[in-house]
N, CA, C and O of each residue as an XYZ file, in Angstrom:
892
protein
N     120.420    122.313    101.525
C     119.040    121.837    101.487
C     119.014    120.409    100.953
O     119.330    120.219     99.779
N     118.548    119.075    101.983
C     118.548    117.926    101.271
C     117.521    117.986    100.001
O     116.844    118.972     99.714
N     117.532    116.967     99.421
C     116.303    116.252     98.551
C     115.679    115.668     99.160
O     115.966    114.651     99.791
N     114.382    116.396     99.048
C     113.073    115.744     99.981
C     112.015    115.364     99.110
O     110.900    115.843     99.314
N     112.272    114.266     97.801
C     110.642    114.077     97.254
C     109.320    113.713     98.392
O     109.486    113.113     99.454
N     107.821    114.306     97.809
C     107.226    114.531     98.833
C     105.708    113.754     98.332
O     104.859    114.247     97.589
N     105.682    112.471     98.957
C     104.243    111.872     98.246
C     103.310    112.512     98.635
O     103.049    112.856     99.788
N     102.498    112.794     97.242
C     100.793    113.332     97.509
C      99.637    112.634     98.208
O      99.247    111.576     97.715
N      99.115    113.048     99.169
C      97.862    112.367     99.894
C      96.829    112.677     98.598
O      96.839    113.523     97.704
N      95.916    111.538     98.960
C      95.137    110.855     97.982
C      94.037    111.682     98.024
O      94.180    112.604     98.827
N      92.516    111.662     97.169
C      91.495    112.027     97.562
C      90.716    111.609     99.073
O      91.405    110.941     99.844
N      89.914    111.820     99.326
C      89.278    111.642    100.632
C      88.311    110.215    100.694
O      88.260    109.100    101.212
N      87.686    111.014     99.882
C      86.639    109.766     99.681
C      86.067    110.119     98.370
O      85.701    111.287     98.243
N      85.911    109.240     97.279
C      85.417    109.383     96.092
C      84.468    108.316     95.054
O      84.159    107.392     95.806
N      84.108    108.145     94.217
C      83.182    107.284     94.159
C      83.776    105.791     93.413
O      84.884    105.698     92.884
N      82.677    104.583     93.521
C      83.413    103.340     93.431
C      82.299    102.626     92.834
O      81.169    102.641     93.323
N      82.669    101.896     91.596
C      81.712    101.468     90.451
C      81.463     99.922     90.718
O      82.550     99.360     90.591
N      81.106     99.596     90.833
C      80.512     98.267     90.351
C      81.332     97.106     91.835
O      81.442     95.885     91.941
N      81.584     97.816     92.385
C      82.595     96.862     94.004
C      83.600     97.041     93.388
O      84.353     96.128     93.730
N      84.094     97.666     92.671
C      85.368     97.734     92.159
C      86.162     99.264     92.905
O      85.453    100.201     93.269
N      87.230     99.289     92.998
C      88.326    100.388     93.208
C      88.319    101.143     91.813
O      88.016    100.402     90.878
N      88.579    102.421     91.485
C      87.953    103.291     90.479
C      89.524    104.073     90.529
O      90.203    103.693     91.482
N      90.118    105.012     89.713
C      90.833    106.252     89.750
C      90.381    107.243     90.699
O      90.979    108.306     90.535
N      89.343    107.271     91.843
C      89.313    108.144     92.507
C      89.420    107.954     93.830
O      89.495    108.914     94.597
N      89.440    106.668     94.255
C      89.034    105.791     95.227
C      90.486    106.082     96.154
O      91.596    105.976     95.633
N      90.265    106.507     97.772
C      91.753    106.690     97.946
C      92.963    105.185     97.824
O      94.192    105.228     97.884
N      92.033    103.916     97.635
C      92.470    102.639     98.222
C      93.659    102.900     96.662
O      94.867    102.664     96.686
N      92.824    103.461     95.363
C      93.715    103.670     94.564
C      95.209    104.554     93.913
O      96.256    104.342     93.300
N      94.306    105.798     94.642
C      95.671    107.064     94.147
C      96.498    106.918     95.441
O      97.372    107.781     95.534
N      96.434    105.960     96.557
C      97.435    105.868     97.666
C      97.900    104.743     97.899
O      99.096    104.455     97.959
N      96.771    103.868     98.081
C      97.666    102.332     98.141
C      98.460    102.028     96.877
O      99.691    102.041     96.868
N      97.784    101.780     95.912
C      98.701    101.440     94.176
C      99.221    102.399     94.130
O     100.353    102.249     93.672
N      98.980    103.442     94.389
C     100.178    104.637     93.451
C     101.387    105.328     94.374
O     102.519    105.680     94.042
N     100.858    105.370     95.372
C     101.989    105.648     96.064
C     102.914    104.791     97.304
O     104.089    104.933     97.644
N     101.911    103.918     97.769
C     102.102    102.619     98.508
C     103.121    101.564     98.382
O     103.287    100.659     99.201
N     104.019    101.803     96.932
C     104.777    100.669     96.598
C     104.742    100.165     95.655
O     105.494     99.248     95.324
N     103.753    100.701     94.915
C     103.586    100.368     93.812
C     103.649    101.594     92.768
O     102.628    102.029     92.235
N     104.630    101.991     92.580
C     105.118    103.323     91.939
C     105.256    103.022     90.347
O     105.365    104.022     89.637
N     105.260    102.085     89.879
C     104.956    101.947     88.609
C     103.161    102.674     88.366
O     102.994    103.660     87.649
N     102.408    102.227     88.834
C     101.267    102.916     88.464
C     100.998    104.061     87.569
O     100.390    104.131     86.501
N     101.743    105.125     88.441
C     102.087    106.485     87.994
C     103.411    107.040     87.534
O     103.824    108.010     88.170
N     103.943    106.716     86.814
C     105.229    106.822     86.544
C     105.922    108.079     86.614
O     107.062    108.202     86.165
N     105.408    108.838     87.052
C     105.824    110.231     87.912
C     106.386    109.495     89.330
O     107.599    109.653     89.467
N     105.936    108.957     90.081
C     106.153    108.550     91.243
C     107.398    107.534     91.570
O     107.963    107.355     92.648
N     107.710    106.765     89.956
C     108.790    105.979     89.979
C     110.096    106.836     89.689
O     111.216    106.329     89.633
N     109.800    108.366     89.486
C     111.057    108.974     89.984
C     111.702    108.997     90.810
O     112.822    109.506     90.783
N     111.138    108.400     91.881
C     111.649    108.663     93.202
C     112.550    108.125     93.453
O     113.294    108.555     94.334
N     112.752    107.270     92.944
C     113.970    106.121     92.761
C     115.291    106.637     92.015
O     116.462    106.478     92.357
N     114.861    107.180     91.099
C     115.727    108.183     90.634
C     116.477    109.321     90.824
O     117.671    109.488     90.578
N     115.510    110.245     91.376
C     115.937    111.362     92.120
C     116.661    111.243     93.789
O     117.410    111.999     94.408
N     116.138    110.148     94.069
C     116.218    110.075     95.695
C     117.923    109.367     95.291
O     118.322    108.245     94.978
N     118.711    110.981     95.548
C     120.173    110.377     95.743
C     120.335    110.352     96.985
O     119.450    110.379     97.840
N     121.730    110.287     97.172
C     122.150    109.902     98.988
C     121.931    111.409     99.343
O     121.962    112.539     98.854
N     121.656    110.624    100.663
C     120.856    112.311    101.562
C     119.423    112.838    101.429
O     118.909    113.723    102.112
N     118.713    111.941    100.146
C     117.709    112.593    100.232
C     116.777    111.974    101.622
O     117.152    111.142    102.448
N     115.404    112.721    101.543
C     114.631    111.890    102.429
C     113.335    111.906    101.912
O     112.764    112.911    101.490
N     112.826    110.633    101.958
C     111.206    110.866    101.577
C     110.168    111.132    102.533
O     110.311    110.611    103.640
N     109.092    111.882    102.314
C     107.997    112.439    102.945
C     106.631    112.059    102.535
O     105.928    112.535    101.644
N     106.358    110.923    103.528
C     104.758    110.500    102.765
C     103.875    111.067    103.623
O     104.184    111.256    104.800
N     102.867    111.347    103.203
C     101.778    112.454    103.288
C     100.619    111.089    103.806
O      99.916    110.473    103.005
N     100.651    110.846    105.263
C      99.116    110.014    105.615
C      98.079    110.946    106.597
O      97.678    112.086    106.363
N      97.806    110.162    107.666
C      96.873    111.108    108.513
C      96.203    110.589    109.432
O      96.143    109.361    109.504
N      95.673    111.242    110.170
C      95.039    110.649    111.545
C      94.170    109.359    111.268
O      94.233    108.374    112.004
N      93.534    109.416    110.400
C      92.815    108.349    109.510
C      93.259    107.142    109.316
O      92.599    106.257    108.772
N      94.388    107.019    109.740
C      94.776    105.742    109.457
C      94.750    104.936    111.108
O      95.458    104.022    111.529
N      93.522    105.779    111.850
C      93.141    104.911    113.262
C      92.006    104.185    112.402
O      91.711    103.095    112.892
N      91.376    104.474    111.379
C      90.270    103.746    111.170
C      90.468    102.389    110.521
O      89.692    101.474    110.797
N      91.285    102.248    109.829
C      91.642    100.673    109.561
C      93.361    100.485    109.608
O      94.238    101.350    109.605
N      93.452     99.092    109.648
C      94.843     98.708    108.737
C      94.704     98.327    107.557
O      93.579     98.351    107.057
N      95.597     97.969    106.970
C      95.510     97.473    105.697
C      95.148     95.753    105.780
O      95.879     94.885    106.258
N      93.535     95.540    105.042
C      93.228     94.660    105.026
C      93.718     93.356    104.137
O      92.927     92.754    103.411
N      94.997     93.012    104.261
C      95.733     91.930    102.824
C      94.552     91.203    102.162
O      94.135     91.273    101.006
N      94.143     90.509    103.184
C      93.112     89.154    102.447
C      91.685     90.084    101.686
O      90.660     89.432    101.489
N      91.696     91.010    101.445
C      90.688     91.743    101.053
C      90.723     93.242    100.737
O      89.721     93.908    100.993
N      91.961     93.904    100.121
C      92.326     95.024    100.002
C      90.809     96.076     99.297
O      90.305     96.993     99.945
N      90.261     95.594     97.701
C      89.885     96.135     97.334
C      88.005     96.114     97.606
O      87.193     96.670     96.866
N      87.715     95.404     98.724
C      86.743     95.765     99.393
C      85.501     94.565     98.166
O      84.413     94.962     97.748
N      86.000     93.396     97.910
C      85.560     92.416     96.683
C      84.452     91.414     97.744
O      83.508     90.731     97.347
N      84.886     91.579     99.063
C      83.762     90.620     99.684
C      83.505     91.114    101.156
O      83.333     90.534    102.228
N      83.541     92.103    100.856
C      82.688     92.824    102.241
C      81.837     94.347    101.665
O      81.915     94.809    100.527
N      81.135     94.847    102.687
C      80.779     96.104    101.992
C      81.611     97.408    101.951
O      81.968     98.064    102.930
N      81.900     97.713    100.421
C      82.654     99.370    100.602
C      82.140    100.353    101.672
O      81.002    100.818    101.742
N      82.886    100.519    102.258
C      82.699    102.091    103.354
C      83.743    103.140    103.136
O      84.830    102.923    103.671
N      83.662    103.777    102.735
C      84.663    105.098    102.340
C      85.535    104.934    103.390
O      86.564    104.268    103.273
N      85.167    105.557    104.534
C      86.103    106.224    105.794
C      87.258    104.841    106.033
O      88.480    104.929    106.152
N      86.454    103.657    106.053
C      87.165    102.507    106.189
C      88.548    102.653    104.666
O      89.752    102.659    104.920
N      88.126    102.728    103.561
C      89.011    102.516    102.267
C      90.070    103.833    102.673
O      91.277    103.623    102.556
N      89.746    104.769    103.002
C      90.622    105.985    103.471
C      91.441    105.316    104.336
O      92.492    104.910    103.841
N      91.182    105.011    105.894
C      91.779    104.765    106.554
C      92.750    103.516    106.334
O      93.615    103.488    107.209
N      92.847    102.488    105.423
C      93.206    101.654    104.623
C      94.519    102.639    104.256
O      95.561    102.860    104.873
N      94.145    102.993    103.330
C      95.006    103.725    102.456
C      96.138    105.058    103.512
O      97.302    105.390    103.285
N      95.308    105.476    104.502
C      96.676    106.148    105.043
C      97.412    105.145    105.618
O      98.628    105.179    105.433
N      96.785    103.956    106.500
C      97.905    103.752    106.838
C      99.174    102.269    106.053
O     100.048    101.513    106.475
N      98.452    102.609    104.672
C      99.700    101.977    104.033
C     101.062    103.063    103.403
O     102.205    102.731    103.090
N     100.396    104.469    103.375
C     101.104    105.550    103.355
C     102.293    105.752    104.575
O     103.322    106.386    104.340
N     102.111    105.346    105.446
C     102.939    104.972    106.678
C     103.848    104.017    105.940
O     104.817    104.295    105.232
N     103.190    102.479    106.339
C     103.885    101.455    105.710
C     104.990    101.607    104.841
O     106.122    101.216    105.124
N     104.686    102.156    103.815
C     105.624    102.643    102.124
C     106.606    103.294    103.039
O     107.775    103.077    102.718
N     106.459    103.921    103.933
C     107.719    105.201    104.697
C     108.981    104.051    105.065
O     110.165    104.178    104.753
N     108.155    102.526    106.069
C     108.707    101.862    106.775
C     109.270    101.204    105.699
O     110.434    100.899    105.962
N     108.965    100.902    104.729
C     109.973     99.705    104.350
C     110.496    100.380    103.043
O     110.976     99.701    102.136
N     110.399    101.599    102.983
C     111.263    102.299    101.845
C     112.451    102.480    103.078
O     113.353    101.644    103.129
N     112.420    103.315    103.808
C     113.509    103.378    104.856
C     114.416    102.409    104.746
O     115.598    102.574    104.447
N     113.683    101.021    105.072
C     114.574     99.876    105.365
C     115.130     99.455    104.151
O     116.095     98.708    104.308
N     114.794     99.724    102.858
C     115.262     99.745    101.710
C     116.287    100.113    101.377
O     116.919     99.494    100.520
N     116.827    101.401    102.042
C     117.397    102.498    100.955
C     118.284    103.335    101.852
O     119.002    104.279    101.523
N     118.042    102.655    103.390
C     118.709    103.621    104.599
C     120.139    103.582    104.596
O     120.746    104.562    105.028
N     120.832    102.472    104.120
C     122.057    101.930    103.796
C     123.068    102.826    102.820
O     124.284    102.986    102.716
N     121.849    103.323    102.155
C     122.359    104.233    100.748
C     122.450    106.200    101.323
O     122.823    107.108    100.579
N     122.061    106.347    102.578
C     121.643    107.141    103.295
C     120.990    107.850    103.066
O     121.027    108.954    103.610
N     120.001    107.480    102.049
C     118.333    107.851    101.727
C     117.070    107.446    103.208
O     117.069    106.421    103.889
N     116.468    108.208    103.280
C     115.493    107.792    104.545
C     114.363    108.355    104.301
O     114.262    109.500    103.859
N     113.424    107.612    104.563
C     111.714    108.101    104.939
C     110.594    108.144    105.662
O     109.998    107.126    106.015
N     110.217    109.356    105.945
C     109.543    108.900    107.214
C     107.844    109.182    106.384
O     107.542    109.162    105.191
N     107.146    109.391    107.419
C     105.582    109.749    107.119
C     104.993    111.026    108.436
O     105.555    111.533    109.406
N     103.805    111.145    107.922
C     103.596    112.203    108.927
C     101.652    112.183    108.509
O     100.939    111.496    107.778
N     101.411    113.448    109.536
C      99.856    113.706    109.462
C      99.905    115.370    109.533
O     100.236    115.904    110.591
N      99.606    116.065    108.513
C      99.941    117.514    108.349
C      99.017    117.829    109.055
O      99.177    118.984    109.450
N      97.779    117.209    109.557
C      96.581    117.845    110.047
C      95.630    118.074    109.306
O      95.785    117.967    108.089
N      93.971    118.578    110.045
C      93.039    118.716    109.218
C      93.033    120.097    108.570
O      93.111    121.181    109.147
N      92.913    119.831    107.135
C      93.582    121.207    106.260
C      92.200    121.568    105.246
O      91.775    120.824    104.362
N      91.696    122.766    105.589
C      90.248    122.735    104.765
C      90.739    122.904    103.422
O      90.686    124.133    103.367
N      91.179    122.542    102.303
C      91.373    122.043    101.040
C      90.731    121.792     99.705
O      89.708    121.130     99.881
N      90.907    122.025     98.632
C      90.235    121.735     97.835
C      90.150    119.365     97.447
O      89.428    118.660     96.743
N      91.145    119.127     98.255
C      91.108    117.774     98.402
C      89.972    117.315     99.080
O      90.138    116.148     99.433
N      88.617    117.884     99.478
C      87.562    117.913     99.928
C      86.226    118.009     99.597
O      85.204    117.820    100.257
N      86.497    118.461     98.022
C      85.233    118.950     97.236
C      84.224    118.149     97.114
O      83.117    118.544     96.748
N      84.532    116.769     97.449
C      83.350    115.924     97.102
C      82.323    115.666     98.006
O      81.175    115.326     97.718
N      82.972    115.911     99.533
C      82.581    115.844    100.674
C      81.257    117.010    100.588
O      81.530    118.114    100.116
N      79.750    116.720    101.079
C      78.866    117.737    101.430
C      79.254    118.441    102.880
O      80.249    118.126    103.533
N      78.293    119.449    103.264
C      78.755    119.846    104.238
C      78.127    119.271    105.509
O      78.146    119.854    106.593
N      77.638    118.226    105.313
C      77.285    117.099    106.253
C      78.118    116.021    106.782
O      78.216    115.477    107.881
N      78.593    115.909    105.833
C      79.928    114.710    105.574
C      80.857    115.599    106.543
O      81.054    115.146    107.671
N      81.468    116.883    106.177
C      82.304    117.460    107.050
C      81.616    117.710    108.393
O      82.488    117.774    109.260
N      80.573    117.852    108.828
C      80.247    118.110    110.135
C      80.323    116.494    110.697
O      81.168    116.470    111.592
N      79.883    115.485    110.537
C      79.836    114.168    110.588
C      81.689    114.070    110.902
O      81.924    113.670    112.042
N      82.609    114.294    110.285
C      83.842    113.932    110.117
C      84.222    114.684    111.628
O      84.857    114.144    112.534
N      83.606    116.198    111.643
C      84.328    116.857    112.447
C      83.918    116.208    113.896
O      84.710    116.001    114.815
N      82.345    115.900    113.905
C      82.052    114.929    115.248
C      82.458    113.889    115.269
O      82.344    113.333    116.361
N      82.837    113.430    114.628
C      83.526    112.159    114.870
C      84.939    112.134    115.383
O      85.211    111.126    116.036
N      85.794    112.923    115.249
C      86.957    113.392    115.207
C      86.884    113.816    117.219
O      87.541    113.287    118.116
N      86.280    114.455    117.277
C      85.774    115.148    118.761
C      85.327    113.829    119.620
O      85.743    113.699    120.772
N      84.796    113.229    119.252
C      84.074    111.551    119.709
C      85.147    111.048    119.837
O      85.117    110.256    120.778
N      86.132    111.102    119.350
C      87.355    109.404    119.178
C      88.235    109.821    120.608
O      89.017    109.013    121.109
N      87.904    111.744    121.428
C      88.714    111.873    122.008
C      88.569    111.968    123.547
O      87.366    112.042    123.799
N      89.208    111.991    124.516
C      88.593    111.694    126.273
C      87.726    113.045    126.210
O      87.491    113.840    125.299
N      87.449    112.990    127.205
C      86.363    114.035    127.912
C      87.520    114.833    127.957
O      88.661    114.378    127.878
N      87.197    116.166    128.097
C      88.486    117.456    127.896
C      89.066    117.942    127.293
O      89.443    119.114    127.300
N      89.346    116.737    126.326
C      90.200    117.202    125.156
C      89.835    118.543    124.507
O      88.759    119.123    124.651
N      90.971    118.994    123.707
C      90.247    120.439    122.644
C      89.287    120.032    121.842
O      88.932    118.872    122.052
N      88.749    120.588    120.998
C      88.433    120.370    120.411
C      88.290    120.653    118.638
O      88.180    121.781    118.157
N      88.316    119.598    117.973
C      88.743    119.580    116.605
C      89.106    121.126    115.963
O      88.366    122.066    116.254
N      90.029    121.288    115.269
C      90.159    122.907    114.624
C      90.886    122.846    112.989
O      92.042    122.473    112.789
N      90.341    123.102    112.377
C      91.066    122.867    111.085
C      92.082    123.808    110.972
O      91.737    124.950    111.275
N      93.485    123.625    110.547
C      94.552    124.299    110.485
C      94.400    125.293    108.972
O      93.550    125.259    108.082
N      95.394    125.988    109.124
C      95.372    126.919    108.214
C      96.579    126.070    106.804
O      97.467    125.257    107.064
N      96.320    126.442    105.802
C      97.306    126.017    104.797
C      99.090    126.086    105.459
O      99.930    125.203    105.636
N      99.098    127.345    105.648
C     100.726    127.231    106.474
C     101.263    126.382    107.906
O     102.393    125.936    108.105
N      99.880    126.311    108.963
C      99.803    125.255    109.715
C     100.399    123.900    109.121
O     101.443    123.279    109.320
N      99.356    123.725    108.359
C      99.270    122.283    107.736
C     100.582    121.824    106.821
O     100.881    120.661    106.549
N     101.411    123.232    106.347
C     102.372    122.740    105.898
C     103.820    122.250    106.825
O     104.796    121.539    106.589
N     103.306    123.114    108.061
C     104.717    122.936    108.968
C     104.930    121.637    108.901
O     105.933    121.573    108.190
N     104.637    120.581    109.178
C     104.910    119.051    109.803
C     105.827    118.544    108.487
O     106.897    117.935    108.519
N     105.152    118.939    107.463
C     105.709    118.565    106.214
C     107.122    119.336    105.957
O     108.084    118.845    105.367
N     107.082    120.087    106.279
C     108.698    121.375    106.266
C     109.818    120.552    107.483
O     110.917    119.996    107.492
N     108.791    120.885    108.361
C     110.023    119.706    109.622
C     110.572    118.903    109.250
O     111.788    118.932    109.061
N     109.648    117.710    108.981
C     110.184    116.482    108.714
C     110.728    116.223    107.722
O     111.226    115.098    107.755
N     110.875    116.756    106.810
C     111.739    117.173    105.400
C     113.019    117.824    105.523
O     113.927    117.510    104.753
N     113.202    118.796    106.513
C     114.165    119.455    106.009
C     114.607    119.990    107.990
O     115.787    119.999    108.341
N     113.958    120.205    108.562
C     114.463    120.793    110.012
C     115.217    119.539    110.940
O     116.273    119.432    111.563
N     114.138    118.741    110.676
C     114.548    117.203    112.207
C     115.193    116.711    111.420
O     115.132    116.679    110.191
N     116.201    116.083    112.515
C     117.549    115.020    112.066
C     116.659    113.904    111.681
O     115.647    113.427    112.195
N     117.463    113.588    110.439
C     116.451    112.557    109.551
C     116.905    111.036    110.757
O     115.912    110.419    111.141
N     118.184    110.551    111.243
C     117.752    109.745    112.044
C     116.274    109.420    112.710
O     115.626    108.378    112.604
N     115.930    110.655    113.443
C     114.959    111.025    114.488
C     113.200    110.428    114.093
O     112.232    109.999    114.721
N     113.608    110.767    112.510
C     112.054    111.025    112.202
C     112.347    109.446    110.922
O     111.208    109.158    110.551
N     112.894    108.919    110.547
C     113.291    107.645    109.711
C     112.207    106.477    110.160
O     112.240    105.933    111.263
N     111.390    106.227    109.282
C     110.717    105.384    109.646
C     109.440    105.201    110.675
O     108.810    104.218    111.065
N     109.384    106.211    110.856
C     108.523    106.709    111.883
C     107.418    108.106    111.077
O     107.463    108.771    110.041
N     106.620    108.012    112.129
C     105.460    108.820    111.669
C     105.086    110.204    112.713
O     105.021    110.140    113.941
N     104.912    111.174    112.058
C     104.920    112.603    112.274
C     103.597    113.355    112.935
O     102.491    112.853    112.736
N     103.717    114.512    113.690
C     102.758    114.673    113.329
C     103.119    116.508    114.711
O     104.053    116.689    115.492
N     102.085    117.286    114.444
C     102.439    118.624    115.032
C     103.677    118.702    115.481
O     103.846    118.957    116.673
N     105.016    118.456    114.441
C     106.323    118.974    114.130
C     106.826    118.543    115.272
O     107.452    119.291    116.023
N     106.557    117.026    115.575
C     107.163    115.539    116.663
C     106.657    114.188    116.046
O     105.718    113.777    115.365
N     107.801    113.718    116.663
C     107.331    111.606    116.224
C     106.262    111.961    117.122
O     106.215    112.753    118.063
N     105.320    111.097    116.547
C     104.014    110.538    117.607
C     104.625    109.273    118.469
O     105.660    108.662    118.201
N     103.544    108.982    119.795
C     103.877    108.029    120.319
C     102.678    107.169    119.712
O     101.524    107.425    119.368
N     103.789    105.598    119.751
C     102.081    104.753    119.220
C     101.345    104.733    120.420
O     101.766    105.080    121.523
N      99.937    104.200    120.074
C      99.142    104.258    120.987
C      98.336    102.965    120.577
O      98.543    102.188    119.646
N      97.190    102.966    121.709
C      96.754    101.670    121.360
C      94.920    101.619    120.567
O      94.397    100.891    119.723
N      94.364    102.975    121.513
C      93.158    102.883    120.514
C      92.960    103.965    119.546
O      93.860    104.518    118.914
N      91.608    104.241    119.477
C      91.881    105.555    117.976
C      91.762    106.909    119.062
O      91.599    106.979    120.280
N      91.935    107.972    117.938
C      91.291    109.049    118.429
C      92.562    109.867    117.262
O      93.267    109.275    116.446
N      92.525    111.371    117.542
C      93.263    112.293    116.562
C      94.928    112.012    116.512
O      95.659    111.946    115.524
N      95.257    111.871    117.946
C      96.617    111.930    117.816
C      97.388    110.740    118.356
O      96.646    110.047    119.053
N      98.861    110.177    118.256
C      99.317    109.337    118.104
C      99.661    108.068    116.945
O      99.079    108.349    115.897
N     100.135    107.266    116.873
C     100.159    106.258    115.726
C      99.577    104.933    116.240
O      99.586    104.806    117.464
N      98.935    103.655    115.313
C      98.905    102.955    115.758
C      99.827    101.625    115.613
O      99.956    101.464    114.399
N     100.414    100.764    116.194
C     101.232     99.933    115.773
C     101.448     99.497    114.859
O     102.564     99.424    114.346
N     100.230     99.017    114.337
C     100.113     98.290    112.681
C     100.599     98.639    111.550
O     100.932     97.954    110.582
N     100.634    100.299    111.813
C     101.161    101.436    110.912
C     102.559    101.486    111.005
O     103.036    102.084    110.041
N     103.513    101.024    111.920
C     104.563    101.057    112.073
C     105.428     99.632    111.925
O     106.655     99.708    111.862
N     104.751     98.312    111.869
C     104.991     97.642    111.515
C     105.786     96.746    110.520
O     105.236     96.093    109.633
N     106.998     96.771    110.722
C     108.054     96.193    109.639
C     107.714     95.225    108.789
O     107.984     95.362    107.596
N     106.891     93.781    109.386
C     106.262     93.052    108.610
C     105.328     92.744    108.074
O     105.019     91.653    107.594
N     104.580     94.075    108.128
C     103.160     94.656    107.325
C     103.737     95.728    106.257
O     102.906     95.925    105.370
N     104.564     96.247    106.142
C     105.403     96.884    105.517
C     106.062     95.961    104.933
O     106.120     96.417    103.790
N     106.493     95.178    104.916
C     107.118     94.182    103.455
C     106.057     93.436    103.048
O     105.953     93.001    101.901
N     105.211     93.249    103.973
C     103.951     92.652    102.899
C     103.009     93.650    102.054
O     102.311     93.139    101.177
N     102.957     94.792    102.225
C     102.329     96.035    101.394
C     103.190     95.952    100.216
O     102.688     95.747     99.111
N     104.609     96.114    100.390
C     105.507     96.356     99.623
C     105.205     94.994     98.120
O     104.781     95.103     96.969
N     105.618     94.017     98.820
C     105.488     92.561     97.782
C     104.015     92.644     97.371
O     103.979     92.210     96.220
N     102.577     93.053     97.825
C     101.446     92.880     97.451
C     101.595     94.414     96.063
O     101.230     94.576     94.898
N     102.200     95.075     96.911
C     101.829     96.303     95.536
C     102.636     96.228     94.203
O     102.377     96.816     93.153
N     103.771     95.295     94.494
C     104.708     95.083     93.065
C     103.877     93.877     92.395
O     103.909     93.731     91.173
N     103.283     93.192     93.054
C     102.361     91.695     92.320
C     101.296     92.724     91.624
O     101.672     92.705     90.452
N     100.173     93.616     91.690
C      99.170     94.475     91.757
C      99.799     95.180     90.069
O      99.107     95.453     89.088
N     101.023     95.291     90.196
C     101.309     96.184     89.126
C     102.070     95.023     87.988
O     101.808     94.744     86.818
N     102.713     94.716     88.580
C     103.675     93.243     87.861
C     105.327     93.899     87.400
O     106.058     93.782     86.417
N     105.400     94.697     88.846
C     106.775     95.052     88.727
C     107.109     95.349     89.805
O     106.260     95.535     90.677
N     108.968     95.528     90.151
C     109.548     95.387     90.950
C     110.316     96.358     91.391
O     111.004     96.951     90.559
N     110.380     96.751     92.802
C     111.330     98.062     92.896
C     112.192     97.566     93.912
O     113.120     98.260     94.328
């Protein structure tokens, strides 16, 4: 059984004081804390530690990361207006990012990491959400997709864990290195939104060393 440390996906959407990023905010418990900037939480700077040769890391993003990229010139939302879904989608897909340039980090050492999207998992990571917000999420989700498509279904806890079991421990870590996951296969990128596939930006090597260098400046340390 390799070593698979396994980053935690963030809250959903949570509240934000004064235009500022807060402890609940996902731009915070995912971009700073798990994004590259692992000093934050110093649980998370184990990873460095633990992750001997062979291990592989598993970052936890999500379909959500069709709704933005990571905005550099304006991460914490200081001169435009906060929108949740937007700060979410931010934040998964720097959860990607962290996969790409930890990989390229550490692949040498034959440590590797990929990312993935476990799916929509009804959760207590949801509590804040009304049940408007979730019907809103779930049409929206159904909207992003062609005429025909299925339609939206929330997975069951063991569903939702498969992708995360695969890509950890079943698929040849070559296969899945650097790349992003999702119903227990690499996705193909794609070009606009909707549930499934990745989008380029997310896979991006040199958006991935710039996440990387922005989240060690953010903390004032270096990994």
């Amino acid at each position: 059984m390799p070593n698979v440390p396994l980053t935690p996906a963030g809250a959903v959407t949570g509240p934000v004081t004064g235009g500022q990023y807060t402890a609940h905010d996902p731009l915070h418990t995912d971009l700073v804390a798990v994004s590259g900037a692992l000093g934050v939480r110093k649980p998370d700077a184990e990873i460095f530690r633990i992750a001997a040769e062979g291990a592989r890391i598993v970052s936890v993003s999500s379909s959500a990361h069709h709704r933005s990229p990571v905005v550099f010139d304006d991460i914490h939302f200081e001169h435009r207006e906060y929108e949740p879904w937007s700060a979410y989608g931010q934040s998964k897909t720097a959860n990607v990012l962290f996969a790409v340039e930890f990989d390229r980090r550490h692949k040498a050492r034959g440590v590797r990491a990929t990312a993935l999207h476990p799916g929509g998992i009804h959760t207590e990571l949801g509590r804040h959400m009304t049940p408007e917000i979730l019907q809103q999420l779930v049409a929206s989700a159904n909207a992003s997709e062609p005429a025909g498509a299925p339609a939206f279904n929330w997975k069951t806890i063991p569903q939702g864990a498969a992708t995360s079991v695969w890509a950890g421990v079943v698929a040849p870590a070559a296969e899945v290195a650097a790349r992003y996951c999702e119903d227990c296969h690499v996705a193909e990128v794609v070009e606009g939104g909707g549930r499934t596939g990745v989008r380029a930006y997310a896979l991006d090597p040199e958006r991935a060393k710039a996440l990387w260098a922005k989240s060690e400046e953010m903390v004032g340390e270096t990994f």
